[in-house]
NUKOLDO-332403 format. One line per 4 residues: number of its first residue (from 1); for each residue x, y, z of N, C-alpha, C, O, CB. Coordinates in nm, 3 decimals, decimal comma. Glycine has a CB too. Layout:
<atoms>
NUM) X/Y/Z/X/Y/Z/X/Y/Z/X/Y/Z/X/Y/Z | ...
</atoms>
This chain:
<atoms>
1) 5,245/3,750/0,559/5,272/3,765/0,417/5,266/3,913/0,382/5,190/3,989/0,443/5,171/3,683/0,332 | 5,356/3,961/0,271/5,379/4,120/0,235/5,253/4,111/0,136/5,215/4,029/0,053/5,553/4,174/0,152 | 5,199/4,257/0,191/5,080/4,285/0,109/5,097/4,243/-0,078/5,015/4,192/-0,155/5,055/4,462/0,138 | 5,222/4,284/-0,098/5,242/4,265/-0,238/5,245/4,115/-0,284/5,162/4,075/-0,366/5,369/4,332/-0,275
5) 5,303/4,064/-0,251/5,273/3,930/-0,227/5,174/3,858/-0,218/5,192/3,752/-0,278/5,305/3,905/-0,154 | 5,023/3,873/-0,143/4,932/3,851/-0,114/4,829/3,881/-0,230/4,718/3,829/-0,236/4,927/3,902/-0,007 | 4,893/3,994/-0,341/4,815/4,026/-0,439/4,828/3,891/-0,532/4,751/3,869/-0,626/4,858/4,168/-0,504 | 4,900/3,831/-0,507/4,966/3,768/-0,638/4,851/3,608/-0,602/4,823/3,527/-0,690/5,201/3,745/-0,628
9) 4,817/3,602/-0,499/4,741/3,486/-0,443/4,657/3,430/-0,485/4,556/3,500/-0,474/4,696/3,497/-0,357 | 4,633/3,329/-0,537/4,456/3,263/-0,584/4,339/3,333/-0,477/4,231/3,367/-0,526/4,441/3,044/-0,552 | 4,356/3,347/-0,378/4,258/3,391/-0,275/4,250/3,501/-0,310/4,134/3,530/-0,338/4,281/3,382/-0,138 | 4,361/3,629/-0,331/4,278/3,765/-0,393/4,235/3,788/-0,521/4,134/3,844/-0,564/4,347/3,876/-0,383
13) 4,334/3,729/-0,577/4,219/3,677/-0,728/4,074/3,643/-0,759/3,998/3,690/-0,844/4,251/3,559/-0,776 | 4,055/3,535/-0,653/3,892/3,551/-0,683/3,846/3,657/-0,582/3,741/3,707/-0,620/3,796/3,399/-0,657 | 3,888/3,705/-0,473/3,822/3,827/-0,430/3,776/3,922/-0,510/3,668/3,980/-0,500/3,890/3,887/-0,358 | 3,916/3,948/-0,643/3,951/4,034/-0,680/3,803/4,021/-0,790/3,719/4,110/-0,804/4,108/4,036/-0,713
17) 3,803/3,883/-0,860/3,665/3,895/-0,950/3,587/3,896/-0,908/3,498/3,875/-0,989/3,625/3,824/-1,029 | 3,541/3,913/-0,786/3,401/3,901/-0,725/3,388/4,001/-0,722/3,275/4,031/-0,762/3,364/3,842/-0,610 | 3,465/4,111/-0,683/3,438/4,226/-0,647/3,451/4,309/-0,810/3,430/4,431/-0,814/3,542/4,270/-0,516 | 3,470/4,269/-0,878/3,463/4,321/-1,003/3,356/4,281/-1,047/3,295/4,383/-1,083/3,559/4,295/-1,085
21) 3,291/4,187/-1,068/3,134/4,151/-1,073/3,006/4,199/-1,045/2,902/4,227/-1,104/3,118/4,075/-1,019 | 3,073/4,200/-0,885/2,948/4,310/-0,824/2,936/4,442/-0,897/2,831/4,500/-0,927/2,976/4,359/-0,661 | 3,037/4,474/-0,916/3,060/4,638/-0,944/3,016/4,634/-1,110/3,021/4,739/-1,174/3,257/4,704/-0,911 | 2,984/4,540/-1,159/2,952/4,574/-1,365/3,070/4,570/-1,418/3,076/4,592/-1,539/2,886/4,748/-1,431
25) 3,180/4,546/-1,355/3,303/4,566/-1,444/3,316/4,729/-1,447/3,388/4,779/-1,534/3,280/4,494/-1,610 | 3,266/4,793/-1,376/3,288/4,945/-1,419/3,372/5,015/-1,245/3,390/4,960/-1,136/3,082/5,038/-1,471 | 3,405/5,153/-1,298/3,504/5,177/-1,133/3,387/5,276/-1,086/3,365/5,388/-1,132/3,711/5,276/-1,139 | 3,332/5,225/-1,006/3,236/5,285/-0,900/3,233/5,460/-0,846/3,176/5,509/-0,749/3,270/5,196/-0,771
29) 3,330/5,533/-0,966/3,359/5,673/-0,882/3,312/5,700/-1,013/3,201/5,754/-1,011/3,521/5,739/-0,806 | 3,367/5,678/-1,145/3,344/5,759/-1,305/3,259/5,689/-1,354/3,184/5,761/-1,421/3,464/5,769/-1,418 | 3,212/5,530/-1,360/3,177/5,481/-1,470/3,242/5,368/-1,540/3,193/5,260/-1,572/3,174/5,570/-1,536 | 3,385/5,420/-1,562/3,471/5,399/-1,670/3,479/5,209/-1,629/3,475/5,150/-1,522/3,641/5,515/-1,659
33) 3,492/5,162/-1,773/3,515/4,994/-1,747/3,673/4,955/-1,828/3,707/4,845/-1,873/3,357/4,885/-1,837 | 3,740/5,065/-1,828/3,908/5,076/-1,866/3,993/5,066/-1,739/3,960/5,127/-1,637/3,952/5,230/-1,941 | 4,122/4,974/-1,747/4,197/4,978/-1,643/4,146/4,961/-1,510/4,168/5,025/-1,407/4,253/5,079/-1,651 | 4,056/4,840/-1,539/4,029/4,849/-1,393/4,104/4,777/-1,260/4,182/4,685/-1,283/3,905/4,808/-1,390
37) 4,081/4,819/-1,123/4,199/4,752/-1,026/4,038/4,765/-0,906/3,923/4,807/-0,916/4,407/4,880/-0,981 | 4,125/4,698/-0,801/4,023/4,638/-0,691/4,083/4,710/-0,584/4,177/4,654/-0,526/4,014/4,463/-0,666 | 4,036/4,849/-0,538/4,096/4,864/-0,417/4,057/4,845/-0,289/3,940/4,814/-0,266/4,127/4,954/-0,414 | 4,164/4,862/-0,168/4,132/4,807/-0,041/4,066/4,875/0,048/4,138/4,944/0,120/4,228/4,771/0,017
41) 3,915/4,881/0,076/3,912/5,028/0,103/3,970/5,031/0,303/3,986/5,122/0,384/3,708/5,097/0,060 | 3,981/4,907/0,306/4,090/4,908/0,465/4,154/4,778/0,461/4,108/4,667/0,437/3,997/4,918/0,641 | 4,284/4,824/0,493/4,380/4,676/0,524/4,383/4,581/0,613/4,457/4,484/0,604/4,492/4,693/0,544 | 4,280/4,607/0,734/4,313/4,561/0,882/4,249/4,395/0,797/4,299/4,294/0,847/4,201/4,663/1,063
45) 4,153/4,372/0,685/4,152/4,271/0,648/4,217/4,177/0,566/4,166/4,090/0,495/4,087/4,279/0,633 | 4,333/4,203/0,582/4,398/4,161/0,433/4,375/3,982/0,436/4,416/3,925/0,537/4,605/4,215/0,420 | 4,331/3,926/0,362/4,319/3,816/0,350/4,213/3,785/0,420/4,243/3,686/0,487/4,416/3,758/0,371 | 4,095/3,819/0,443/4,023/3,795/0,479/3,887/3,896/0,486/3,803/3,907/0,576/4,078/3,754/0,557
49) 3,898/3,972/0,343/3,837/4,107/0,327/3,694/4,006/0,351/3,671/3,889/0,382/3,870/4,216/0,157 | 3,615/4,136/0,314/3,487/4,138/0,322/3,412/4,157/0,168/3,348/4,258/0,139/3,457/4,247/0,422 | 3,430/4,046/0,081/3,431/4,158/-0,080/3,306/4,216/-0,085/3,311/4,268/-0,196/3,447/4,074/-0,252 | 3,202/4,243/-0,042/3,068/4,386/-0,032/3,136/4,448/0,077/3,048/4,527/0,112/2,867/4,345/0,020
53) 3,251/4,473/0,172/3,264/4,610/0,248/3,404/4,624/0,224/3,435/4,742/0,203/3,222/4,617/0,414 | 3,473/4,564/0,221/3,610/4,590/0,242/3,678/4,635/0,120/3,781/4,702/0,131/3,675/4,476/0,294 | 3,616/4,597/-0,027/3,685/4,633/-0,190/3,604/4,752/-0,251/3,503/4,789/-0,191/3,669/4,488/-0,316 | 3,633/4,799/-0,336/3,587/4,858/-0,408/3,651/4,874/-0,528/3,770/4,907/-0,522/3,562/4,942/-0,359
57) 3,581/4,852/-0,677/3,665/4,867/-0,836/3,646/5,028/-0,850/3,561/5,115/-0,832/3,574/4,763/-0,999 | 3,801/5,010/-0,900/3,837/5,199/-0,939/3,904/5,177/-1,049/3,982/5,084/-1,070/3,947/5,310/-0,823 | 3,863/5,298/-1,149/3,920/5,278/-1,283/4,092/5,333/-1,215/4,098/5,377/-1,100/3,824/5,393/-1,434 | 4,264/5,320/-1,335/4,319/5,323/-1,219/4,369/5,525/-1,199/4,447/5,587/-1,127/4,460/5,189/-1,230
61) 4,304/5,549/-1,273/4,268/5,729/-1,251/4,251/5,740/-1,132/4,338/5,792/-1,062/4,133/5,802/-1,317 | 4,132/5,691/-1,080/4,040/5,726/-0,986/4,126/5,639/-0,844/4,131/5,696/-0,735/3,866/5,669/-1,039 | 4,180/5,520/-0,861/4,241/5,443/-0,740/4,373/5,580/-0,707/4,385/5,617/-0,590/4,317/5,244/-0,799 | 4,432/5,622/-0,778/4,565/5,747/-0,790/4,511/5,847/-0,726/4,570/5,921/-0,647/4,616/5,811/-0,948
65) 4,379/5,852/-0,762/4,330/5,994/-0,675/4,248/6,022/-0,572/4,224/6,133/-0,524/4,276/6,073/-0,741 | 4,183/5,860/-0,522/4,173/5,779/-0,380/4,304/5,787/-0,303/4,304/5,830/-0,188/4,139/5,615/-0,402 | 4,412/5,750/-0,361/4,555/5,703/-0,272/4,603/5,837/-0,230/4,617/5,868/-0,112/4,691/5,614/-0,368 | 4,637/5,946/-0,365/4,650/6,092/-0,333/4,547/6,174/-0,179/4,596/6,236/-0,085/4,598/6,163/-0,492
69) 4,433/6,150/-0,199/4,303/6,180/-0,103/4,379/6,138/0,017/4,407/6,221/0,103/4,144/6,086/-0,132 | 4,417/6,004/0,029/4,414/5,954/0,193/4,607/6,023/0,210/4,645/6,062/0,320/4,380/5,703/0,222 | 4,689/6,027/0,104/4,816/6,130/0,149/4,749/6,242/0,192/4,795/6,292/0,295/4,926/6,177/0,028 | 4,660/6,293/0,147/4,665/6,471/0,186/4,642/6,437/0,292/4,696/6,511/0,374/4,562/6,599/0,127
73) 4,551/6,310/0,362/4,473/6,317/0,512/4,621/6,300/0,627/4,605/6,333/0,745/4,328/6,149/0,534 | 4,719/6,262/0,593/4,841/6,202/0,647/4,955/6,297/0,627/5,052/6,309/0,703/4,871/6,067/0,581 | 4,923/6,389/0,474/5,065/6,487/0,470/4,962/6,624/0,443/4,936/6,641/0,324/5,214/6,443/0,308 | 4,932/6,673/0,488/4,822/6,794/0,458/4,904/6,908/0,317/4,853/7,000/0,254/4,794/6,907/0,649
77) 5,001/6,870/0,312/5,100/7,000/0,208/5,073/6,898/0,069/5,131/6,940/-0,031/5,337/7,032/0,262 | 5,016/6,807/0,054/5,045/6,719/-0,075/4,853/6,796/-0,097/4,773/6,836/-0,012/5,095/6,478/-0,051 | 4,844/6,787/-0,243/4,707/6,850/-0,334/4,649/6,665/-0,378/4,712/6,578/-0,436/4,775/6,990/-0,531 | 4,520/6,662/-0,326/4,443/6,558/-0,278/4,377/6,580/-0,426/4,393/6,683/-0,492/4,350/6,572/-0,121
81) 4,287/6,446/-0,475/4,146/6,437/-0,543/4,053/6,552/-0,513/3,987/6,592/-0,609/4,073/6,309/-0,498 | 4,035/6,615/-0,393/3,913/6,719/-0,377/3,961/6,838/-0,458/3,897/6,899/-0,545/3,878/6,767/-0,211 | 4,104/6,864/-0,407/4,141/6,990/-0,504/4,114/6,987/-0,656/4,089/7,090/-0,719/4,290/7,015/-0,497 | 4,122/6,852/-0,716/4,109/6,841/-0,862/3,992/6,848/-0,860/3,958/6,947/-0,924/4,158/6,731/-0,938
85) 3,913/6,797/-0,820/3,744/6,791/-0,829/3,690/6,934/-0,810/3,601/6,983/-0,880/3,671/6,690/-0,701 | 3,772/7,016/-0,678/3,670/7,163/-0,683/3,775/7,249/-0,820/3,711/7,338/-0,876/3,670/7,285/-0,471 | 3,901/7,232/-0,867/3,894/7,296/-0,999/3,805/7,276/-1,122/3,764/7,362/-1,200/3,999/7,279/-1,042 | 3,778/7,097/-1,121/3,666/7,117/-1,230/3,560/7,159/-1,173/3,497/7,237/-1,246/3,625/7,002/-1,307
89) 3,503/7,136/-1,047/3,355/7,223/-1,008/3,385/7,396/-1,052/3,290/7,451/-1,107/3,317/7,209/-0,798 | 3,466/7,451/-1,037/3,524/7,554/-1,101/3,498/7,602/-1,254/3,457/7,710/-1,297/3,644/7,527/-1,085 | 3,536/7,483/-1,322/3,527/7,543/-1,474/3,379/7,465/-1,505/3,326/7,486/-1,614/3,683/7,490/-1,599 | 3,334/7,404/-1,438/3,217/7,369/-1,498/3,059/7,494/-1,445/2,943/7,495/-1,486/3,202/7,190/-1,444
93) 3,121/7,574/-1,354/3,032/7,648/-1,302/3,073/7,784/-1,382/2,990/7,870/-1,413/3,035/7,646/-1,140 | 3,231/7,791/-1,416/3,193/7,921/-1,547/3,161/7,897/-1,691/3,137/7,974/-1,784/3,316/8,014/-1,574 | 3,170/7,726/-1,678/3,123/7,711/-1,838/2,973/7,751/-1,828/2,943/7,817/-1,927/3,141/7,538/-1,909 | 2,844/7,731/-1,724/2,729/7,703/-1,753/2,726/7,894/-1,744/2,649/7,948/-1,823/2,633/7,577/-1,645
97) 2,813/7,990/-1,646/2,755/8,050/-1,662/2,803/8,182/-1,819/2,752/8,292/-1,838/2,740/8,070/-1,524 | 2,869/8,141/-1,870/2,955/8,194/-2,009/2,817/8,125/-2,136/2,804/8,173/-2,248/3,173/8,086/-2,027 | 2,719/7,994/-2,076/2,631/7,932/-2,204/2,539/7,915/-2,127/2,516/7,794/-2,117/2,672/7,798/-2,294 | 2,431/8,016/-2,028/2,318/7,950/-1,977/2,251/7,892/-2,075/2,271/7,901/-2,196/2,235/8,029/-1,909
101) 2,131/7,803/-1,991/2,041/7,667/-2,068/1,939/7,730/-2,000/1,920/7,713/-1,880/2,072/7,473/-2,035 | 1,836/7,843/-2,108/1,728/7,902/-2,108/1,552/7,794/-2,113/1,508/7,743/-2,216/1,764/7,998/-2,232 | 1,521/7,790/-2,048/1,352/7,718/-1,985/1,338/7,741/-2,109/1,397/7,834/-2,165/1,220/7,793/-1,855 | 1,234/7,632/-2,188/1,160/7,641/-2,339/1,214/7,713/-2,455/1,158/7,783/-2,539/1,032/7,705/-2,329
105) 1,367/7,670/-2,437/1,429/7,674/-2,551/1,446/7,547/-2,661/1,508/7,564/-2,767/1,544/7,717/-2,510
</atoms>
């Protein structure tokens, strides 16, 4: 059966809520409990995942920039999730130092 296909299944359906259950309804990378999706974190199980190893809930931000992550590992010229992450580690390290947070203030 085509993976796409297989989504559409009563069997990944309840995978799909179980594994949304476990997780709070929230996507396990931000928090966020918007748009959420169930990703695969390996295919060799399809239909027969493991829902505590094989899923994981990602808001669908975060599933885009999981999928981007594993292109860069496969096309090295494509800009991955880490690159976005060390630009905000970037502006969040000249925001603190443009407003230090002074001891017994």
């Amino acid at each position: 059966m085509e993976y796409r296909e297989y989504l559409k299944t009563d069997t990944w359906n309840e995978k799909r809520k179980a594994r949304l259950k476990i997780d709070g309804h929230r996507c396990q990378m931000c928090g966020s409990s918007h748009c959420l999706e169930v990703h695969h974190i390996t295919y060799r199980n399809k239909g027969h995942e493991n829902v505590w190893k094989d899923l994981v809930t990602l808001c669908a931000g975060c599933h885009e920039k999981v999928h981007r992550m594993m292109n860069r590992l496969t096309a090295p010229d494509r800009h991955g999730w880490k690159d976005t992450l060390s630009y905000a580690e970037q502006g969040r390290r000249q925001q603190a130092d443009q407003n230090p947070v002074h001891p017994g203030y």
